[in-house]
N, C-alpha and C positions, 0 to 999 in steps of 0.2 A: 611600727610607729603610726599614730592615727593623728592626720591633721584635724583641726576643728575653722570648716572655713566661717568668718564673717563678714556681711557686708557691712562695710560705713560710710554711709551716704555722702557723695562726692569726696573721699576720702580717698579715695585709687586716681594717680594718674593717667592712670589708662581707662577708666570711668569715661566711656563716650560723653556724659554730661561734664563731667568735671571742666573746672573751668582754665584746669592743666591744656589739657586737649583740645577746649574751646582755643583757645590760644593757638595751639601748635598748629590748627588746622588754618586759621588767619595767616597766622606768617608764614607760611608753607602757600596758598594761594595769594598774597600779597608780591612776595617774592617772584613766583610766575607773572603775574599780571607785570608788575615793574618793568621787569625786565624783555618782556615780547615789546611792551609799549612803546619802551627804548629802541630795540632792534627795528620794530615797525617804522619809526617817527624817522630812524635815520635813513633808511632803506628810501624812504621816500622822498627825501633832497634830491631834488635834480628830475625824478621820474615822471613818467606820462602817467601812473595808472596809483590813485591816491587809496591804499592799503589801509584796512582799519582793525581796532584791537578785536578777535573775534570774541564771538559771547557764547561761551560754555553754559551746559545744560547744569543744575544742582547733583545730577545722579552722576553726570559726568567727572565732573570739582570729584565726588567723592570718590569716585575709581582713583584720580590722578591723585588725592591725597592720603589715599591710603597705600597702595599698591606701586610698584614698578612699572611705570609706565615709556611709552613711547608716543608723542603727540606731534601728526603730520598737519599741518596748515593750508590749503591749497586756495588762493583767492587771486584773480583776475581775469582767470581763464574762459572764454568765447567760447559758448555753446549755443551755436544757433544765434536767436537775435537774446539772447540773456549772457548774462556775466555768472558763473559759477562762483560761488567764492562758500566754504565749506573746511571740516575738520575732521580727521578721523584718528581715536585712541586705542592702542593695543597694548592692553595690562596684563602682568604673570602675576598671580597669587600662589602660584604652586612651586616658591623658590628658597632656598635658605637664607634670602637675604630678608624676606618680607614674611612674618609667622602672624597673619589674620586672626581673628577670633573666630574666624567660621573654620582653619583649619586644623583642629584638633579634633580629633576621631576618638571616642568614645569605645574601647574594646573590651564586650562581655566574652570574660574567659570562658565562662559555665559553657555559654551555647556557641561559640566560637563564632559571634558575626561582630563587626564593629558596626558602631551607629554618627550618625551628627547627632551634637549636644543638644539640639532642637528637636530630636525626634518625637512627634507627640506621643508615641507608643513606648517610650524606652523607661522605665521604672528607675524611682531616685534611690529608693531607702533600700526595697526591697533584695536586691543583689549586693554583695559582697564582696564581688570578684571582679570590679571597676577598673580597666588601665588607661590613662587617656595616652595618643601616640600622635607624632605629626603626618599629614596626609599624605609626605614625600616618604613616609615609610610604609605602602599598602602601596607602593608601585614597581615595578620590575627593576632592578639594578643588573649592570654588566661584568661582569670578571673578564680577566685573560687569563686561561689555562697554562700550563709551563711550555706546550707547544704549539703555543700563539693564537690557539681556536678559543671564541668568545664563548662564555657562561654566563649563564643567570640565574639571580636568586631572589626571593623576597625574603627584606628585613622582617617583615610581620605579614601570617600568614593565614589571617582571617578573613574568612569573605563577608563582601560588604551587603548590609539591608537592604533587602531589595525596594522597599518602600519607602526610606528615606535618603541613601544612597544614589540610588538607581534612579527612581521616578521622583525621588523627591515630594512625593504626594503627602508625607506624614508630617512634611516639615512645619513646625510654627517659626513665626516671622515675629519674635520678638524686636524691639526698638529698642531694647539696652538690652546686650547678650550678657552682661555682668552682673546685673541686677536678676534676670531670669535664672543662670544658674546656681547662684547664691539663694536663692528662693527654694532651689532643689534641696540645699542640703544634703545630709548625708555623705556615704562615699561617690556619687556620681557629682556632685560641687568639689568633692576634694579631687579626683580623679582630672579632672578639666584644669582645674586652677595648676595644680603644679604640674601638669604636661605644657601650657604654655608660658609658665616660668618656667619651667628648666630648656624648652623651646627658644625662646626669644632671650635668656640670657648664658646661654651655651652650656648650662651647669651641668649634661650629663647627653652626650649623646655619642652613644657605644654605637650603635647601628649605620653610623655615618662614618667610622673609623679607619681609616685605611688601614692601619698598622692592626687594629685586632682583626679584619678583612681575612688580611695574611695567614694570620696567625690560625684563625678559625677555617680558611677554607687550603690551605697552604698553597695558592699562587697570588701573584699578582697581580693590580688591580687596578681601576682608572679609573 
């Protein structure tokens, strides 16, 4: 079966521009601000030391509104003759709950390396033999053997480009990643597009199954 992708200008909710997303990204930051302001304003009845809403960087907003985050607060704290007051975020992009646009891997069968969809060097039309895959399946998984000693295996068992992968050197920094691979055409747009639908809407993923695990490696599994 051969998809034919097309892009329709702010037509995808998931259109970084669209104004779905614009949206989602508001009330998703609103919602935070709201409610720290609350906590803060109460927190500070009664106290000595007057707490304020902190002020997130733009790069930052975007880690917390796209990704899984954890956001620590640290403000009143005496360092010497100054007041610390500071933030720090630690985000997972690499989880099955959270499927990014930068996490789809790009795998040529022919030459058996996977790429980022951004790779300047990776040809759109030219290959035939396009898979796209999630980036949690190019990592080491654990078994347990039938007497209890740990295995591993990879779901997908391509090595990655050293240039775009690795160093990252090849990479283009597009501003809309949806518009750029729709741009590609061909099987490397179709390749992308329906690895992160069937990615982010659960349609198909064998390689994360426990029960075919079983079946294919005959122990059990965690």
């Amino acid at each position: 079966m051969i998809l034919e992708v097309r892009w329709i200008q702010n037509g995808s909710i998931e259109d970084p521009d669209s104004n779905f997303n614009q949206h989602r990204l508001e009330v998703i930051r609103y919602v935070i601000e709201r409610n720290l302001s609350i906590a803060i304003a109460n927190y500070n009845k009664g106290g000595t030391t007057s707490f304020q809403m902190p002020n997130l960087s733009e790069d930052d907003w975007e880690r917390v509104q796209n990704n899984v985050c954890i956001i620590s607060f640290l403000q009143g704290l005496s360092i010497g003759g100054k007041i610390y007051n500071g933030y720090a975020i630690v985000s997972n992009n690499k989880n099955q709950e959270v499927v990014a646009e930068n996490s789809i891997y790009i795998v040529d069968k022919n030459a058996g390396r996977y790429h980022q969809v951004t790779d300047s060097e990776l040809p759109d039309n030219s290959n035939k033999n396009y898979q796209g895959f999630f980036n949690l399946d190019f990592e080491r998984k654990t078994i347990v053997t039938e007497d209890g000693k740990p295995g591993y295996f990879m779901p997908q068992e391509s090595l990655g480009c050293y240039s775009c992968v690795i160093t990252r050197a090849k990479l283009e920094t597009p501003d809309n990643i949806y518009k750029y691979v729709a741009g590609k055409k061909g099987t490397l747009a179709t390749a992308y597009f329906t690895a992160l639908g069937r990615e982010r809407y659960s349609m198909y993923k064998s390689n994360r199954d426990p029960d075919m695990l079983k079946q294919k490696f005959g122990v059990a599994t965690y």
